[in-house]
FITORBA-550572 format. One record per residue (C-alpha): residue number from 1; x, y, z. Coordinates in nm, 3 decimals. Layout:
BEGIN
i|X|Y|Z
NUM|X|Y|Z
...
//
This chain:
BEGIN
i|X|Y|Z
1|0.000|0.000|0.000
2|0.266|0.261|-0.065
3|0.198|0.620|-0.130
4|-0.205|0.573|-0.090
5|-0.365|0.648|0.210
6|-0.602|0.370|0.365
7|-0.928|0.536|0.243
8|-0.824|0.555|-0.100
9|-0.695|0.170|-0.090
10|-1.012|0.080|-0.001
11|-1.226|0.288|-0.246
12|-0.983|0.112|-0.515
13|-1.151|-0.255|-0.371
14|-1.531|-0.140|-0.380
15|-1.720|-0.188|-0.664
16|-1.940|0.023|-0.865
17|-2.227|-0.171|-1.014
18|-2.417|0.008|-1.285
19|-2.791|0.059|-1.290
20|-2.845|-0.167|-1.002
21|-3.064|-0.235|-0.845
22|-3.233|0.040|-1.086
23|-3.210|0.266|-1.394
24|-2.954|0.548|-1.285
25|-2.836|0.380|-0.979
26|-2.456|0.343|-0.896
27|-2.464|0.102|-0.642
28|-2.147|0.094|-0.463
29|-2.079|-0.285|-0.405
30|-1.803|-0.367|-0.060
31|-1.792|-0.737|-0.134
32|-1.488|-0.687|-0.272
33|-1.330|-0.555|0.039
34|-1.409|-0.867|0.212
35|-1.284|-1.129|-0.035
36|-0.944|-1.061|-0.008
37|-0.786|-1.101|0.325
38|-0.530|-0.844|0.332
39|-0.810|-0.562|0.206
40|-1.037|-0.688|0.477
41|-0.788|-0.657|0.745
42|-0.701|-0.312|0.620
43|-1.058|-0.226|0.646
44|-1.140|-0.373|0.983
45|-0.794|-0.210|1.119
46|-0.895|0.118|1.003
47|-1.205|0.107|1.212
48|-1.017|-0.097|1.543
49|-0.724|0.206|1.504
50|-0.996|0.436|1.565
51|-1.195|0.282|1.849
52|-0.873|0.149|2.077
53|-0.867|0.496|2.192
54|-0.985|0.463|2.547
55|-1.222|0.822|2.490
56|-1.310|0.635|2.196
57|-1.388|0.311|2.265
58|-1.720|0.207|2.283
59|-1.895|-0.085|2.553
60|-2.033|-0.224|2.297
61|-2.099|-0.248|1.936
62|-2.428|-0.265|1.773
63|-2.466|-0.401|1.360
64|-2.736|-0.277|1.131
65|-2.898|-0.571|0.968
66|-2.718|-0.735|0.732
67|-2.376|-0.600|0.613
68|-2.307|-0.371|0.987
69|-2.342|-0.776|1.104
70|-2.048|-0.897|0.922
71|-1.793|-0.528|1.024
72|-1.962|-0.477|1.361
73|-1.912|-0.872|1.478
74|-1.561|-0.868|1.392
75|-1.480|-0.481|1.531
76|-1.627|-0.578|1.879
77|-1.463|-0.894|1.846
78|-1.129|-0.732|1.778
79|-1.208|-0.446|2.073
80|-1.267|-0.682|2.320
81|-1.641|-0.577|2.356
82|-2.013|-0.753|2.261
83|-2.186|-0.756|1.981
84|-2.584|-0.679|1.951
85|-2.787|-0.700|1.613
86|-3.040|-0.470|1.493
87|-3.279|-0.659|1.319
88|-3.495|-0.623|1.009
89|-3.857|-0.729|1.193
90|-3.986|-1.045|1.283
91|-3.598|-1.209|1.347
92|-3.534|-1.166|1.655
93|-3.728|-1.457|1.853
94|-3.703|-1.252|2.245
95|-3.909|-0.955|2.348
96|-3.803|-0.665|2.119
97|-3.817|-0.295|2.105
98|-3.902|-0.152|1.763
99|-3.803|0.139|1.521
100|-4.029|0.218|1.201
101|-3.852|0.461|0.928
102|-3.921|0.542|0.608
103|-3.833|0.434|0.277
104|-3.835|0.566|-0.045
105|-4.150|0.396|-0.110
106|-4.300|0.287|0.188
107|-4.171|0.213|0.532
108|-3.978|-0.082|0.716
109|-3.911|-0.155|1.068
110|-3.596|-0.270|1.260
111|-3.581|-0.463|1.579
112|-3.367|-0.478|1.926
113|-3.369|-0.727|2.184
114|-3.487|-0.552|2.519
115|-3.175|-0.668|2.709
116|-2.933|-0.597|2.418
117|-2.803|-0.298|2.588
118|-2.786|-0.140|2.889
119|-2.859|0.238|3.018
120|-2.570|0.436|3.004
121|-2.377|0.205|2.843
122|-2.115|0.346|2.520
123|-2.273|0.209|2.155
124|-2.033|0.221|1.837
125|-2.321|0.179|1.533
126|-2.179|0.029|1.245
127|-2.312|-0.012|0.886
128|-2.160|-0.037|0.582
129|-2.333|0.223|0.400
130|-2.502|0.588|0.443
131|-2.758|0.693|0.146
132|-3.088|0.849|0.323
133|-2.943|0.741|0.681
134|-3.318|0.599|0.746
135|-3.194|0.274|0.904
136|-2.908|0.418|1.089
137|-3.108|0.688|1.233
138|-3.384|0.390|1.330
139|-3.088|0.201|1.475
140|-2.996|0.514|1.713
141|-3.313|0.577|1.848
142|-3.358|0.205|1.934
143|-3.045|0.195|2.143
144|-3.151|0.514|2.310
145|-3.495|0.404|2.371
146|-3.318|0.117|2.595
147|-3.111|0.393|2.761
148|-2.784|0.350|2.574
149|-2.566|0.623|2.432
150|-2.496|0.611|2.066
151|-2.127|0.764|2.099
152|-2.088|0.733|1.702
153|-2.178|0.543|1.374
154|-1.921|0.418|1.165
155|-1.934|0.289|0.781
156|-1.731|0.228|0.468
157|-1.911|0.465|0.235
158|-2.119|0.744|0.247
159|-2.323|0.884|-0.038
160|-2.353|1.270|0.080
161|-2.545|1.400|-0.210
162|-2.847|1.151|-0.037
163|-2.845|1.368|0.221
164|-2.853|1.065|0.517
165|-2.519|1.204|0.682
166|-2.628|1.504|0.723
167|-2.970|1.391|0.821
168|-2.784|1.166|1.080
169|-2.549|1.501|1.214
170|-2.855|1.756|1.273
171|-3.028|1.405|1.467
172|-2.729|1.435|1.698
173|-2.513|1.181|1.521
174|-2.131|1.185|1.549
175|-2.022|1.005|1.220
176|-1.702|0.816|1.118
177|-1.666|0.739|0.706
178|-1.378|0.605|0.566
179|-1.495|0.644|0.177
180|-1.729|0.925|0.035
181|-1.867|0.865|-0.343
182|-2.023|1.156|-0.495
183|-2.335|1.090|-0.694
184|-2.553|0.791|-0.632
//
């Protein structure tokens, strides 16, 4: 990785798919990041780096439903900390708090266990990606509904022209983005 700086190593690993999954759309793939082992470490060390700090680092580390699973399980894993998933609805099989946001078209609803977290305790949100910041912002206002205190959220790319990062910022958001892609 010589003369590149980590965030532009990794936008050279993530994919941009075309008109998927419609017309216009430039869907900005990450599988790519995790196939090879030596990108995948650089991207999981970027994010560690960060939250060793002991002003940074979080109790506990909570993964947006599906791809925040596969970064958040392995960052809390890494940090020495637990793991909670926020779930799409109707996955989680205990008692659950719930979150309903909106969608483009429509609406959909994410899910917490009600023992997941704790009150007062420090939440790292993770995701992989920011576009409207619907689910993330869902995500944060489940953990505080149990009492926690969502310290930052974290992901590989954000689209800002969607308008979800700065959505997320005026909700009170602190926000950590290694890649930004203009455009959609």
């Amino acid at each position: 990785m010589p003369n590149t700086s980590v965030n532009q190593y990794l936008r050279e690993h993530i994919r941009t798919v075309p008109d998927w999954p419609a017309p216009g759309v430039q869907f900005r793939d990450i599988t790519p990041l995790l196939q090879d082992a030596k990108v995948f470490r650089v991207l999981i060390d970027a994010f560690v780096h960060r939250y060793m700090d002991p002003e940074r680092r979080p109790d506990v580390v909570a993964g947006l439903d599906a791809r925040g699973f596969i970064l958040g399980a392995v960052v809390a894993y890494e940090l020495g900390v637990g793991f909670v998933p926020i779930r799409k609805k109707g996955k989680l099989p205990f008692t659950t708090v719930e979150e309903t946001y909106e969608l483009e078209y429509g609406s959909a609803t994410v899910e917490l266990h009600t023992d997941a977290v704790k009150p007062g305790q420090r939440v790292l949100l993770i995701d992989d990606l920011i576009a409207t910041g619907g689910t993330m912002m869902a995500g944060k206002k489940l953990l505080e509904k149990l009492g926690a205190v969502v310290m930052e959220g974290a992901v590989i790319v954000d689209l800002p022209e969607l308008g979800g990062s700065d959505k997320l910022r005026s909700g009170g958001l602190t926000l950590f983005t290694l890649v930004d892609f203009a455009g959609h």
